[in-house]
N, C-alpha and C positions, 0 to 999 in steps of 0.2 A: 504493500500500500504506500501512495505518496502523502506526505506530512503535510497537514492543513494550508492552504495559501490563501491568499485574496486576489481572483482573477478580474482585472479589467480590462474592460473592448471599448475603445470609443468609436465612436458611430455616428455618421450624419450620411442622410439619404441613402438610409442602408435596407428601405422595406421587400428591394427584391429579395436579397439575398442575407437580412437577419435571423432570419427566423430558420434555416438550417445550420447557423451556424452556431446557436445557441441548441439546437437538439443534440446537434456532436455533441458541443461542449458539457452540457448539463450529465446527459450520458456518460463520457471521459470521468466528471468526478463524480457521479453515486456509484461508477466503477471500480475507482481507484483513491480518491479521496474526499469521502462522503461529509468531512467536517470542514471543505472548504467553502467559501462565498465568493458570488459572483457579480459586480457590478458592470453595467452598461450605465456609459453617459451620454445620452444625449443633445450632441451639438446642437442643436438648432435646428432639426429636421426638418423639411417642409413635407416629406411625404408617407406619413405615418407610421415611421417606424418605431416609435414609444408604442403605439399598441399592438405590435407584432412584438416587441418586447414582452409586453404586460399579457398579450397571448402565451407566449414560451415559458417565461415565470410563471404560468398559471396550472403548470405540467413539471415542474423542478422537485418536487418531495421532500424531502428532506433539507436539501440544498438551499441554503439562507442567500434571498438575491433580493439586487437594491438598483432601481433605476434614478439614475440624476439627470434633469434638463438642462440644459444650457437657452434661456432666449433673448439676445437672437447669438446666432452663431458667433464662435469665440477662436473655433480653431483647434487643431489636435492636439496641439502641447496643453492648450487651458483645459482641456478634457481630462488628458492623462493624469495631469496634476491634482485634477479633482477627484478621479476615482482613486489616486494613491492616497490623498487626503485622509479619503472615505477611509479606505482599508481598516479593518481591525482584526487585522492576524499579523503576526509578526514576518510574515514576509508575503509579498505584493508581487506581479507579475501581469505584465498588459502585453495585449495581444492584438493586430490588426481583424477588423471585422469580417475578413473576408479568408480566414484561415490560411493565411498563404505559407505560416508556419502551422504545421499540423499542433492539434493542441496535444497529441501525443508524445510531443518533443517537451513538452511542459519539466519533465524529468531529469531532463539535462541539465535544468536552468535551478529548479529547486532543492533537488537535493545535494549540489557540495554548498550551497548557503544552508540549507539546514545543518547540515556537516560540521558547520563550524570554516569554512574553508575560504569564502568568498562573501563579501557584502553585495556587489554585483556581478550580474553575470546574466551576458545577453547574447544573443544568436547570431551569428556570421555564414553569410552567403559566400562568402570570399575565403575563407579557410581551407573548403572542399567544393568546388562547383562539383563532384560527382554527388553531391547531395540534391543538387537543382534540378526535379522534374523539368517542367513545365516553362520554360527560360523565354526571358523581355524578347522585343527585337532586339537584334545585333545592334543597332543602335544606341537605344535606350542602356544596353548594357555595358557597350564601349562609356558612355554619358557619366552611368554611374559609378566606373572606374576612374575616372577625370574627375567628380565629384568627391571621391574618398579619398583620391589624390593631394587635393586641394585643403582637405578638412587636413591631413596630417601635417601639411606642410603651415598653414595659417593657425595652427592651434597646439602641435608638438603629440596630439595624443600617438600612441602607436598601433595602433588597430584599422585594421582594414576593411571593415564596413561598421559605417555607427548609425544607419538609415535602417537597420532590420525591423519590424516592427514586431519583435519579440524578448520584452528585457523583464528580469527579475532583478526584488530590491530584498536585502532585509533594511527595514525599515526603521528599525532601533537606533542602524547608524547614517540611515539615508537621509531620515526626517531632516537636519540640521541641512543634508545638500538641497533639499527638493523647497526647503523654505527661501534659498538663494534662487531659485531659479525665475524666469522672469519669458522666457521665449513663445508665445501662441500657437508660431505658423510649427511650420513642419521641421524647424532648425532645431526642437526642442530637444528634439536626440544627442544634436551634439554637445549642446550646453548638456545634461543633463549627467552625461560620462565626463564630459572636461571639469567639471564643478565637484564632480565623486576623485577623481583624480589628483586633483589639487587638494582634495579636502584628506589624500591621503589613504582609500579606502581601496581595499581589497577587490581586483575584478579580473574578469579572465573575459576573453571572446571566446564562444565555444560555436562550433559547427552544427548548422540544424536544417533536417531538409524545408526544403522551399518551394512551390509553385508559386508560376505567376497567372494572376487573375485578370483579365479585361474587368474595365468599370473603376479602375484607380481615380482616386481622388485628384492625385499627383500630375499637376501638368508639367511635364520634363522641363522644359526652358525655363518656362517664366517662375516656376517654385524652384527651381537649384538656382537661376539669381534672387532670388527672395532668401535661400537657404543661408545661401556667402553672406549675406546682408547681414542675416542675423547671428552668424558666427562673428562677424566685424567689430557688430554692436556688442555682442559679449567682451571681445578681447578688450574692448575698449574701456566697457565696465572694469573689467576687471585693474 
């Protein structure tokens, strides 16, 4: 059995495809960690997916789940922050809405933080591409190698993808970094490990398979220079 967590998905315009993604998931833990809870925040949807939420939590059992709004929209960093806020397990872990890490990799990320071994510890596409089903265009994927590129060299971390949208916190020693943090758009990733870094905490990038999904939030161009932006604005804070 996997050790209690607190799972969050942030979500906006997510009503086609929420509500499978919350069946896996609910399923994954009355399987395997039946004392964990599960938060969706809701960005600012416009197309009803709080009650395809409020449908799926209504079939969880046992499973303690808690939906937060956002109105009007905030963006995925103000999401994640809030559902890690929410948390009350000692260790936290958000996951993109659209399963593109299988929630059965949850494993890899939870248990050397329960361990005692890591405070963070988040998923990499880049460690193993034999792990990548389902892979971007050759484009997009050259893009986001130019991207991770750019993030180690403007920021000094050492990791090779910090965009995965699958990280685990324990949160006893996170809380202090996630109260620093400050980024909305989608750059939250990077602040979020640069800040855990500096603050001195324990992290490893660990390899977890990956499909990719049509229906991305993410518009390549214009959100990787929105991304740079807000890594700039970090350093500069800092």
């Amino acid at each position: 059995m996997l050790p209690a967590f607190s799972l969050i998905i942030p979500a906006y315009n997510e009503a086609q495809r929420i509500g499978d993604t919350l069946v896996q998931t609910l399923s994954y833990l009355r399987a395997t960690s039946p004392g964990s809870e599960l938060i969706v925040v809701d960005d600012g949807s416009s197309d009803g997916t709080a009650d395809v939420v409020r449908d799926a939590f209504a079939t969880a059992g046992a499973i303690k789940c808690r939906l937060i709004q956002h109105s009007p929209n905030r963006g995925k960093g103000a999401a994640v922050r809030d559902g890690l806020r929410a948390a009350t397990l000692p260790i936290a872990l958000f996951s993109d809405a659209d399963l593109s890490t299988p929630i059965e990799e949850a494993s890899k990320l939870v248990e050397p933080i329960h361990a005692g071994q890591l405070d963070v510890a988040f998923g990499s596409r880049a460690l193993d591409r034999r792990l990548i089903g389902t892979r971007q265009s050759w484009g997009r994927e050259q893009g986001g190698r130019v991207f991770n590129l750019l993030v180690r060299v403007s920021t000094g971390l050492p990791f090779w993808d910090t965009q995965c949208g699958f990280k685990a916190f324990r949160l006893e020693t996170f809380r202090p970094v996630l109260a620093k943090a400050h980024s909305d758009g989608f750059g939250f990733d990077v602040e979020l490990l640069y800040l855990a870094r500096h603050a001195g905490l324990r992290m490893r990038e660990i390899p977890v398979r990956w499909n990719h999904h049509e229906g991305s939030k993410v518009h390549f161009v214009h959100d990787s220079l929105h991304m740079l932006q807000e890594v700039i604005a970090m350093r500069m804070r800092r």
